[in-house]
C-alpha positions, -999 to +999 in steps of 0.1 A: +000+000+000+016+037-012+012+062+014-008+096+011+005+121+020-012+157+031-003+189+043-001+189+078+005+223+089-010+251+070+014+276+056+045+252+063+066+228+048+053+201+066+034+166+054+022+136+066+010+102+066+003+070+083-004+036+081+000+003+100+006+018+131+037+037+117+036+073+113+057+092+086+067+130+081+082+151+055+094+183+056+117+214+038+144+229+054+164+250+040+202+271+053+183+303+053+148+316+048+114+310+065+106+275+077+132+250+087+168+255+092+193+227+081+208+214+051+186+224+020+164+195+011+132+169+020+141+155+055+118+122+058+109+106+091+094+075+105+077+067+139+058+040+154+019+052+164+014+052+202+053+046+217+071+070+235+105+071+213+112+100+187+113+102+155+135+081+136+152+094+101+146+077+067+175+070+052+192+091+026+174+123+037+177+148+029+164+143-009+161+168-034+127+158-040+092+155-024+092+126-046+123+110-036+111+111+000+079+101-006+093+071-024+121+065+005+089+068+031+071+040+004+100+015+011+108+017+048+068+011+055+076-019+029+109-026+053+087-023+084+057-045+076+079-072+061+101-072+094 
């Protein structure tokens, strides 16, 4: 199953999705400008539903595209649900 992402914060660089119990978020930082600070890119992260630990970074972020981390956040849930 592909995961759909939305807008999660109006106005920001921020999106999400979830399924089986895993949470995942994308967002935009950039060196300098409005939003967030940090190397210039799409920073994906992963996070199971209802535990207590943080938020764990996919692999390869940042990505140059939404569409690279969408896809990166597409194969850890594959990862995760194929233990």
């Amino acid at each position: 199953m592909s995961l759909q992402f939305h807008q999660a914060v109006e106005n920001m660089d921020v999106w999400s999705a979830s399924c089986a119990d895993v949470s995942f978020v994308i967002t935009f930082a950039s060196p300098s400008g409005p939003g967030f600070h940090g190397r210039r890119g799409f920073l994906a992260s992963w996070r199971p539903d209802h535990s207590g630990i943080g938020a764990i970074k996919v692999i390869g972020s940042p990505f140059d595209t939404f569409t690279e981390a969408e896809g990166a956040c597409n194969t850890m849930l594959g990862v995760l649900e194929n233990g």
